[in-house]
C-alpha positions as CSV (number, residue, x, y, z in Angstrom):
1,X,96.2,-72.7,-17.1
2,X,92.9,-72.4,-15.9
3,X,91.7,-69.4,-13.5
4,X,89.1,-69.7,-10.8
5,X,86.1,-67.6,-11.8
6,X,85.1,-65.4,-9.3
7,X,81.4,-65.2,-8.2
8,X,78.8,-61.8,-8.9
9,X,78.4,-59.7,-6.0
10,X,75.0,-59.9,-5.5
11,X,75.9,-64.0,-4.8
12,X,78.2,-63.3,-2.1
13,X,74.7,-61.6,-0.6
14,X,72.5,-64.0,1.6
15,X,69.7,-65.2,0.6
16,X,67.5,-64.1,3.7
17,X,68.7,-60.2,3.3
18,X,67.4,-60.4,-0.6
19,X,64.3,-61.7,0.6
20,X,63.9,-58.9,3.2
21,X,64.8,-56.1,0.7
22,X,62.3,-57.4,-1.9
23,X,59.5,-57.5,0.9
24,X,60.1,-53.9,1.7
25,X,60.3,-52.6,-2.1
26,X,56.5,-55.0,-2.3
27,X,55.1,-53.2,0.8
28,X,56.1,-49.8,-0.5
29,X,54.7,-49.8,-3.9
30,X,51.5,-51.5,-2.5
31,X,51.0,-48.6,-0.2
32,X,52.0,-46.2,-2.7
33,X,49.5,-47.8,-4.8
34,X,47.0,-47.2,-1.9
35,X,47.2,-43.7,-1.2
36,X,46.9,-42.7,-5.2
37,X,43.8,-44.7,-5.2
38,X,42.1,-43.0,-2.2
39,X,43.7,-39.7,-3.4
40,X,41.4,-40.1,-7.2
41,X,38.5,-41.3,-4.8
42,X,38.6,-38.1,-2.6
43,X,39.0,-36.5,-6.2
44,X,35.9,-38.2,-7.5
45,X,34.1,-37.1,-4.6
46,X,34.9,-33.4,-4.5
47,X,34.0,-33.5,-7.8
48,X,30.3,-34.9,-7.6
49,X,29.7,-32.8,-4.6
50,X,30.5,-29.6,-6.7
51,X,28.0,-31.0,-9.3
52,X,25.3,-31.8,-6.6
53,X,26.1,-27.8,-5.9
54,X,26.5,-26.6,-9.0
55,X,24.5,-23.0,-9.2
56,X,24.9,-22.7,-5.5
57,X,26.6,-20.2,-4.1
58,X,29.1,-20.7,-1.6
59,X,29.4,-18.1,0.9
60,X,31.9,-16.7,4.0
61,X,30.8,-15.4,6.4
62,X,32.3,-11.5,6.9
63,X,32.9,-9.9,10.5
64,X,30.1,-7.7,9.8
65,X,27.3,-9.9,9.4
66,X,27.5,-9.8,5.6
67,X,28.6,-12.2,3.3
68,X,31.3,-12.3,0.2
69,X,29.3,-14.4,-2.2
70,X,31.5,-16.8,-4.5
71,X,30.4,-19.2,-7.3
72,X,31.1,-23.3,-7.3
73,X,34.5,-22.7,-8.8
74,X,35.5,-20.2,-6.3
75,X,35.9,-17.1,-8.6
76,X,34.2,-13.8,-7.9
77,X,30.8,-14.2,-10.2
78,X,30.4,-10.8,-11.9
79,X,28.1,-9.4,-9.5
80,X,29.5,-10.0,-5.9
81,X,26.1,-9.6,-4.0
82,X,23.5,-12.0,-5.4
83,X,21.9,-14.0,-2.7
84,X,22.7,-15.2,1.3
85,X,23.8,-18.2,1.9
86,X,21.4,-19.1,4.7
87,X,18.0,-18.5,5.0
88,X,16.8,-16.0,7.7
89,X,13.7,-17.5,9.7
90,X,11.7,-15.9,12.0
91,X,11.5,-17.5,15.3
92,X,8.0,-16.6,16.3
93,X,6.1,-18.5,13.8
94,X,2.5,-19.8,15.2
95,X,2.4,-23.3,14.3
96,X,-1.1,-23.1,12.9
97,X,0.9,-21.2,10.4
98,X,3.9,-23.7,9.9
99,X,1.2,-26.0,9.6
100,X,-0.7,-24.3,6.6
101,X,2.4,-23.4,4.6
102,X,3.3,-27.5,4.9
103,X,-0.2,-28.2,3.5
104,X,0.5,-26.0,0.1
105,X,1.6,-26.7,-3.2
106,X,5.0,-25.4,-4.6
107,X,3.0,-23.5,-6.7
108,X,0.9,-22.4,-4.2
109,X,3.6,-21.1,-2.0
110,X,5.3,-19.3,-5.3
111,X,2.6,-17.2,-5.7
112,X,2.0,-16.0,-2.2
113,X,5.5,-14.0,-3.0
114,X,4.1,-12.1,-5.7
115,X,1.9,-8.4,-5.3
116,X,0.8,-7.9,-8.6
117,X,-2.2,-5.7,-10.4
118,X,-5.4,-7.0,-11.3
119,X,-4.3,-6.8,-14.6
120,X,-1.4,-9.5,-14.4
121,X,-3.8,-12.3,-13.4
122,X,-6.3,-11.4,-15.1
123,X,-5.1,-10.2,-18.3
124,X,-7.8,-7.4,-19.0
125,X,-6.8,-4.0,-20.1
126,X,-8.0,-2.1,-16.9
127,X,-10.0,-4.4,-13.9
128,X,-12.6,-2.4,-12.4
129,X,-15.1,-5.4,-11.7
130,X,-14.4,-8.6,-9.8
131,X,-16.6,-11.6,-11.7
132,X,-16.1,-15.0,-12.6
133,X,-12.9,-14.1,-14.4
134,X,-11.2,-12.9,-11.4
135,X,-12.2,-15.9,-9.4
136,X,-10.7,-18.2,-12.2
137,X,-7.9,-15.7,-12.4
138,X,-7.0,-16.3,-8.6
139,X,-7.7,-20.1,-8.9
140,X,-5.1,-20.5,-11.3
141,X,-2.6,-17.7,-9.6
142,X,-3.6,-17.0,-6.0
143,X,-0.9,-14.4,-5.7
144,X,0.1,-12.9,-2.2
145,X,-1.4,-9.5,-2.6
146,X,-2.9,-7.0,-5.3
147,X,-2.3,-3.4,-5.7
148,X,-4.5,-1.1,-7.4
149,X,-4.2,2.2,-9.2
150,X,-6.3,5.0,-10.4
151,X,-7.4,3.2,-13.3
152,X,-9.2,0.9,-11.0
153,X,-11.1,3.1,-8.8
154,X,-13.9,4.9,-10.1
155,X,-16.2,5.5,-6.8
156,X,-17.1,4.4,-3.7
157,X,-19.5,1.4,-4.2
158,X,-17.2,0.2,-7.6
159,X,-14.6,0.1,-5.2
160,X,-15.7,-1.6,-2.3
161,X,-17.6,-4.0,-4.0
162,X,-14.2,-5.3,-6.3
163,X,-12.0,-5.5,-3.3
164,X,-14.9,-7.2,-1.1
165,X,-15.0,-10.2,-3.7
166,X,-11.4,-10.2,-4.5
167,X,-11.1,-11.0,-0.9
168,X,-13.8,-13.7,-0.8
169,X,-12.4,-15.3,-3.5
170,X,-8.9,-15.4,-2.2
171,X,-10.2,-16.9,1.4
172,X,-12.3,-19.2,-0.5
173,X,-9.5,-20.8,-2.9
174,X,-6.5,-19.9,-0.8
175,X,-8.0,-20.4,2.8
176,X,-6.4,-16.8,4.1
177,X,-6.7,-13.4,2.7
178,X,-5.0,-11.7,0.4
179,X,-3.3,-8.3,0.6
180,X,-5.1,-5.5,-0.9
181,X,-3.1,-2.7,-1.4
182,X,-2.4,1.2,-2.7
183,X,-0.3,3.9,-2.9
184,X,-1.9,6.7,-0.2
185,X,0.6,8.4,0.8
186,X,-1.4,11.9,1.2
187,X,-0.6,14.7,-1.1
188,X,0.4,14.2,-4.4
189,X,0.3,10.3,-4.8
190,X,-3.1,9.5,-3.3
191,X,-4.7,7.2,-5.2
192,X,-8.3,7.5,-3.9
193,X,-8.2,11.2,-2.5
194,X,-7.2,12.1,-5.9
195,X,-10.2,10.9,-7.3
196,X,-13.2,13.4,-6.9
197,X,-16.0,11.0,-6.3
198,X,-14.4,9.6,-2.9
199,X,-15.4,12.6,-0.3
200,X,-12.2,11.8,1.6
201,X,-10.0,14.2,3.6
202,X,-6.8,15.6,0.9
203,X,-3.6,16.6,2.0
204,X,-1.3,19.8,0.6
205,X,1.8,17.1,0.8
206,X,3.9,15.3,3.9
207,X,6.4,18.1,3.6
208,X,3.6,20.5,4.9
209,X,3.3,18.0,7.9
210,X,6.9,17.9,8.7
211,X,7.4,21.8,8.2
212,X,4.8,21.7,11.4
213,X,6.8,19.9,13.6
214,X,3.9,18.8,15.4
215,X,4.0,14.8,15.2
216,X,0.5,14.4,16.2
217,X,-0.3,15.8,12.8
218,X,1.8,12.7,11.2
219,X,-0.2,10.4,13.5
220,X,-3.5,11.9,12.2
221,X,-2.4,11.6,8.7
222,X,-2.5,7.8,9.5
223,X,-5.4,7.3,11.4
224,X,-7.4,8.8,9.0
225,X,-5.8,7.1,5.7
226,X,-6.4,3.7,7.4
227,X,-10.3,5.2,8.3
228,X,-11.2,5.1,4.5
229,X,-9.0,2.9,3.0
230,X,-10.2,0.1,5.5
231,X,-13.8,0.9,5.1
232,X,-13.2,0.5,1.2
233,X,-11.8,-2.6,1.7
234,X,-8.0,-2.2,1.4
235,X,-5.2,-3.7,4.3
236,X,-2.2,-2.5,3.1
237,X,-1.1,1.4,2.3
238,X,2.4,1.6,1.2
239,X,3.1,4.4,3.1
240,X,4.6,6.8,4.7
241,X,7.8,7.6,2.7
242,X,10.5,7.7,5.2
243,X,13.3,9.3,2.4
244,X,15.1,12.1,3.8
245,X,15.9,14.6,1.0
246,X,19.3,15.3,1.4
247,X,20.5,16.4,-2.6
248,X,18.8,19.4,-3.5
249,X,18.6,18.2,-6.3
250,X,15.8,14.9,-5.8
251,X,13.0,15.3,-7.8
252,X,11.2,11.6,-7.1
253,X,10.6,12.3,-3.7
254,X,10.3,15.6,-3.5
255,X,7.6,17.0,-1.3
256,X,6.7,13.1,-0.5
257,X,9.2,13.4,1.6
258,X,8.8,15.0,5.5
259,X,12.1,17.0,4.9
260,X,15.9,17.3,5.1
261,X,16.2,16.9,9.3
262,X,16.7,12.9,9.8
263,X,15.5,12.5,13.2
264,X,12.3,15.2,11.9
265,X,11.6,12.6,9.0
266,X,11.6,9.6,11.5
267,X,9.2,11.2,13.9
268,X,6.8,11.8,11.4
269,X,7.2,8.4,9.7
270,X,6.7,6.4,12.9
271,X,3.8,8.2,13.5
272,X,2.0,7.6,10.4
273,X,2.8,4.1,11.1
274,X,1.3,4.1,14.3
275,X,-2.0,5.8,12.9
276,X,-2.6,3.4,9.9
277,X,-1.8,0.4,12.2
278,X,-3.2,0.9,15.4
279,X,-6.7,1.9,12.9
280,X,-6.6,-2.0,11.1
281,X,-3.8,-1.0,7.7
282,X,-0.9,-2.4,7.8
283,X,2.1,0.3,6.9
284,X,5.1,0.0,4.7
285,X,7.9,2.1,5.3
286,X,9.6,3.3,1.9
287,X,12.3,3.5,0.0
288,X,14.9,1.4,2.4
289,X,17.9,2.2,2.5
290,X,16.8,6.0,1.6
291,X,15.9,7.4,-1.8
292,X,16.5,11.3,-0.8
293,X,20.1,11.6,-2.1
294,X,19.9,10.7,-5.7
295,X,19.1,12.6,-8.9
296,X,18.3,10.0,-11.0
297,X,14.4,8.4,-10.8
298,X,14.8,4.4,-10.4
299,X,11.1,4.4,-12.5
300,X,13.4,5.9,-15.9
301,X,16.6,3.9,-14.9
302,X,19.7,3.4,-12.8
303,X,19.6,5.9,-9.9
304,X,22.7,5.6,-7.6
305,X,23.9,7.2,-4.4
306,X,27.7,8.2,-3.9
307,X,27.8,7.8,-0.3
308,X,28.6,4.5,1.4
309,X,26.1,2.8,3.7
310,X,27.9,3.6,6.5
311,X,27.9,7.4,5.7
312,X,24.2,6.7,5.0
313,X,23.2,5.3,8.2
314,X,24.0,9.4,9.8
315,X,20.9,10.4,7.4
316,X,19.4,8.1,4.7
317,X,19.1,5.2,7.1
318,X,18.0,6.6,10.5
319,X,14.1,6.8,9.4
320,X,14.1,3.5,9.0
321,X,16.4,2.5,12.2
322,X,13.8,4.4,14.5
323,X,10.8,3.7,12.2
324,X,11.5,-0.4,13.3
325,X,10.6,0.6,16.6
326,X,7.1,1.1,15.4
327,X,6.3,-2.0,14.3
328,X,5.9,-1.4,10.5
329,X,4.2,-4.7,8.7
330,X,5.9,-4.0,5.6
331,X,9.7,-2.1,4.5
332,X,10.1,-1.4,0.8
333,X,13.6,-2.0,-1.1
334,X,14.2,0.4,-3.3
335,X,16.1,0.1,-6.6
336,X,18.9,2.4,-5.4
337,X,22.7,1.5,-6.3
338,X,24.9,1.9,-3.7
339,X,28.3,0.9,-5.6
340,X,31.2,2.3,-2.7
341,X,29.5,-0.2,-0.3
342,X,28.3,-2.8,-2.7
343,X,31.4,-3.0,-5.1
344,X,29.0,-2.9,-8.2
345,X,25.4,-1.5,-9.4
346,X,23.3,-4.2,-7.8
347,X,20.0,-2.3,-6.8
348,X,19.1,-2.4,-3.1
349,X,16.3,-4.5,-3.7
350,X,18.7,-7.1,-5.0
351,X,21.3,-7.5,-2.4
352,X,22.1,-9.5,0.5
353,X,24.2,-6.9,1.8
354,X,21.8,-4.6,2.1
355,X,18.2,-6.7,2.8
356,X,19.3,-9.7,4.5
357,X,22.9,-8.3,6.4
358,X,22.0,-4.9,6.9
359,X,17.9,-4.6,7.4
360,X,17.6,-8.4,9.0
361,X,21.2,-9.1,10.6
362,X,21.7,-5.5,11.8
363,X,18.5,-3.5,12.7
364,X,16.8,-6.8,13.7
365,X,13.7,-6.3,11.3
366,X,11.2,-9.3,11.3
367,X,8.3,-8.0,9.3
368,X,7.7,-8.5,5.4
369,X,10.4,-6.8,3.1
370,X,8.8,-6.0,-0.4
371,X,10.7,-4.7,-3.4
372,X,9.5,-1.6,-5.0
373,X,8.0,-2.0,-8.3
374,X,10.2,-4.5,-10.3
375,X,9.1,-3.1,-13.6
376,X,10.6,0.1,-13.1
377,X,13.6,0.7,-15.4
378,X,16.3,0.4,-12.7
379,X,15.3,-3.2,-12.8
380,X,13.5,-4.4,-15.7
381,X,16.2,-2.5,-18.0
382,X,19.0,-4.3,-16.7
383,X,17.4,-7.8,-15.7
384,X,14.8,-10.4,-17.3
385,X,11.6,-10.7,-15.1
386,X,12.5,-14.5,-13.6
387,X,16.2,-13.2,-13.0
388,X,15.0,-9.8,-11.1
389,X,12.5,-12.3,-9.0
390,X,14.9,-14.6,-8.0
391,X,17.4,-12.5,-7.0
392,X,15.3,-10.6,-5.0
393,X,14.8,-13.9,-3.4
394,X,17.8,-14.6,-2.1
395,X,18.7,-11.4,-1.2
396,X,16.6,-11.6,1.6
397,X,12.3,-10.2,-0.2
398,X,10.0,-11.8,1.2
399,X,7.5,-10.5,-1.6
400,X,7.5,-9.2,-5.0
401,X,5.7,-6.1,-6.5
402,X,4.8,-5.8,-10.2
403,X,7.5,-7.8,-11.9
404,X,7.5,-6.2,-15.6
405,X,6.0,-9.9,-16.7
406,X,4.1,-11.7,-13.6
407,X,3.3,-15.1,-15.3
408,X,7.5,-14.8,-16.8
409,X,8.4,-14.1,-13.2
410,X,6.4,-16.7,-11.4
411,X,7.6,-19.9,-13.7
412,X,11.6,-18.2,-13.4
413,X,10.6,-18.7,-9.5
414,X,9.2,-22.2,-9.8
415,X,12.0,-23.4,-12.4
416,X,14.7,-22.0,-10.0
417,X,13.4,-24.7,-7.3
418,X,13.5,-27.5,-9.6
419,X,17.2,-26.4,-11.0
420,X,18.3,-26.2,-7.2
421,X,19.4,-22.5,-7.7
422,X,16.3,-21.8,-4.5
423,X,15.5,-23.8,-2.3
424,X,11.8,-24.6,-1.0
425,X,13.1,-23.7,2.4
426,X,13.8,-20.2,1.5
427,X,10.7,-19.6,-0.2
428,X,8.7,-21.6,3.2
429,X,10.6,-18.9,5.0
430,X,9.2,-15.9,3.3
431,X,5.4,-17.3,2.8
432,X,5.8,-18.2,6.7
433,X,6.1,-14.7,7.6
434,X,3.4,-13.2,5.1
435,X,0.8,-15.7,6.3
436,X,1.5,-14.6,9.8
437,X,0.7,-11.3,9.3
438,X,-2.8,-12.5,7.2
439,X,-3.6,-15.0,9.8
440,X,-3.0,-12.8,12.7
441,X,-4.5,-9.9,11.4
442,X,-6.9,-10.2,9.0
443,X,-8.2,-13.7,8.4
């Protein structure tokens, strides 16, 4: 006998609910299929972006004004204080100026940064003349600023008559001067008074000035530096030395130094600035952020502080907070370490912390920051000459002095553009503010 076969399930189902169920499962996996595409093009496109960035830093912003500096990736690079993330620009810029910064070269601008010897352009062993070689010399480099040394100077007329045709050829080539510079402090690092064929006025040292108390001495000191030197043909003194000397134990400043009483050292050092400036020199306060606490000279190697910045700014730092108030053209970094406030033993003259957060953000200081000498051993031992330079860079310098190799340094500065690891703005934003100072006060 024959049973009646009963039908699937899925038969007893109408047709029009299949059809709707099979619509939904079609629309779900299409959208599905949807957002997995746009999730691996938002993917794609993080990922070209970090390679458009790549040697970048990207920065956050701290409460403080300072910033904690992170590679592309996001890790902490090994050093934690390398360069800002935005560029610090003046706001008082003539436009004749903006205007004359856009009309140069790359190259040209690169080279304003840079305050080198005679000697790095020009490849002698000791320049004491200023021929045809020079002015080819300058052609090819036309660097910011010179300094010279004792080796240089040899009298009166040898002198003037180098600096007057350095300058010549600068404004000639470069169409604005160029900074002509030495170490005069007065006492033991004067490079002219030292030299007995210059009938100048000598100085016992500027701790025999501060033991007077009597700041109209420290404002003589000036005025009559900035008589000779800007007779002989020099614009720029980097002086006075604004260190306090608080470790007994500082033998690189020593009696450079006014003294051990903060607020007697900033007297005196805003006074020398006055004298120099308000007799045609520009000044440059030294060694920001203070250079009187350590034992170890920056020239041999590292020298480091153990106090914070914050416990520095109750001695170290308040030359240089009341010395602003003067005007000074020029602030020197010095190559001190400062690794409680820093985190590591990046120099001074090689932090954003310190240059760009502390000396810009914080005291408000608009004039030209210039390292200390970059071939001294705190630097040069530790970094190549193009690495020193750049960092310097973005840390907030606005000009570099003596890189241990100028021509190494100036291509690590140029290559750094075209790698995308500086930006032109930054470097516009540096040469902006030295060729105000040059066009307003000495072209």
């Amino acid at each position: 006998m024959n049973k009646k076969r009963k039908s699937p399930l899925w038969m007893l189902v109408p047709m029009g609910v299949i059809i709707v169920v099979l619509s939904i499962v079609l629309i779900v996996i299409t959208l599905k299929s949807g957002n997995q595409k746009s999730e691996a093009v938002s993917a794609s496109q993080v990922q070209n972006k970090e390679s458009e960035n790549r040697g970048k830093e990207s920065v956050k912003e701290s409460k403080s004004g300072s910033k904690d500096i992170k590679d592309a990736a996001g890790a902490e690079p090994e050093e934690t204080d390398t360069g800002p993330a935005e560029i610090y620009v003046s706001s008082d810029i003539p436009q004749k100026v903006k205007d004359k910064v856009k009309s140069m070269s790359l190259e040209q601008k690169a080279a304003q940064l840079f305050f080198v010897t005679p000697e790095d352009i020009t490849q002698v062993d000791a320049a004491t003349v200023a021929g045809e070689d020079t002015k080819k010399a300058y052609e090819q480099y036309p660097v910011g600023g010179i300094v010279y040394f004792s080796r240089n100077i040899q009298g009166p007329e040898q002198l003037s008559g180098m600096l007057a045709k350095t300058q010549d050829y600068a404004e000639e080539i470069a169409g604005v001067p160029v900074f002509l510079g030495v170490d005069e402090e007065g006492g033991e690092v004067s490079r002219v008074a030292g030299n007995k064929n210059f009938s100048v006025t000598e100085y016992e040292s500027m701790r025999a000035i501060g033991d007077s108390k009597d700041t109209s001495q420290a404002y003589d000191v000036g005025k009559t530096l900035a008589s000779y030197l800007k007779e002989l043909g020099f614009n720029i003194d980097f002086a006075p030395n604004a260190d306090v000397i608080t470790n007994s134990g500082n033998t690189v400043i020593g009696d450079r130094s006014f003294g051990e009483d903060p607020q007697l050292v900033a007297d005196m050092a805003s006074q020398v600035v006055k004298g120099l400036q308000d007799n045609g020199v520009s000044a440059c306060l030294k060694h920001f952020p203070g250079h009187g606490g350590t034992i170890e000279d920056s020239h041999e190697g590292r020298a480091y502080t153990d106090k914070t910045l914050e416990e520095m700014e109750e001695k170290e730092l308040l030359p240089f907070k009341e010395g602003i108030k003067a005007d000074p053209d020029f602030i020197m970094a010095g190559h001190i370490s400062i690794p409680k406030s820093l985190g590591d033993n990046t120099p001074a003259s090689l932090s954003e912390k310190v240059l760009t957060g502390l000396l810009r953000d914080r005291y408000g200081y608009d004039g030209i920051i210039i390292t200390d000498a970059l071939n001294m051993k705190a630097v040069s031992g530790v970094y190549s000459p193009a690495e020193a330079s750049v960092k310097a860079i973005l840390a907030g310098a606005d000009m570099l002095l003596m890189p241990d190799d100028f021509r190494a340094a100036y291509n690590g500065v140029l290559e750094a553009v075209e790698e995308g690891d500086l930006s032109e703005e930054r470097i516009d934003a540096s040469v902006e503010r030295i060729l105000r100072l040059k066009m307003e006060k000495y072209l």
